[in-house]
N, C-alpha and C positions, 0 to 999 in steps of 0.2 A: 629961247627958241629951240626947239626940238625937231628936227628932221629924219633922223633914224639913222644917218649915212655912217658909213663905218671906214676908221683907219688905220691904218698902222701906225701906232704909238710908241710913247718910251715916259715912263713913269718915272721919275726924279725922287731921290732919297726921301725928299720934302712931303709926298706925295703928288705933285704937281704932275700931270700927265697932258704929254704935248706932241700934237701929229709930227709927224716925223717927214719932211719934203714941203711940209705947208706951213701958214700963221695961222690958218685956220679953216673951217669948214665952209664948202660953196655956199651955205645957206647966210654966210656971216657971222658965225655962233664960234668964239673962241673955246667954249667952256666941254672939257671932254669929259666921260666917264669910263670905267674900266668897265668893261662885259665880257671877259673872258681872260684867265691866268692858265698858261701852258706848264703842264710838271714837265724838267726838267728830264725825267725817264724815259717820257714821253714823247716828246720833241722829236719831230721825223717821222714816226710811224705813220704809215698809212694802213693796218690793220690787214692786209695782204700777207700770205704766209708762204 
């Protein structure tokens, strides 16, 4: 089942990726994917100068 809803996770050495506060998404759907890695140089900016 596919819903779209998006949440903060935490990926496991194993690869295992698991919402973070929940067991799993409103829809019912345990099964997460990764759609976005932050570069650590990165992390905080808001592009504001």
């Amino acid at each position: 089942m596919e819903c779209s809803s998006v949440y903060a996770a935490r990926q496991w050495p194993d690869g295992e990726i698991q919402a973070i506060g929940n067991d799993g998404c409103s829809c019912g759907s345990t099964d997460f994917e990764l759609v976005q890695t932050v570069d650590e140089s990165s992390a905080g900016e808001t592009g504001a100068e």
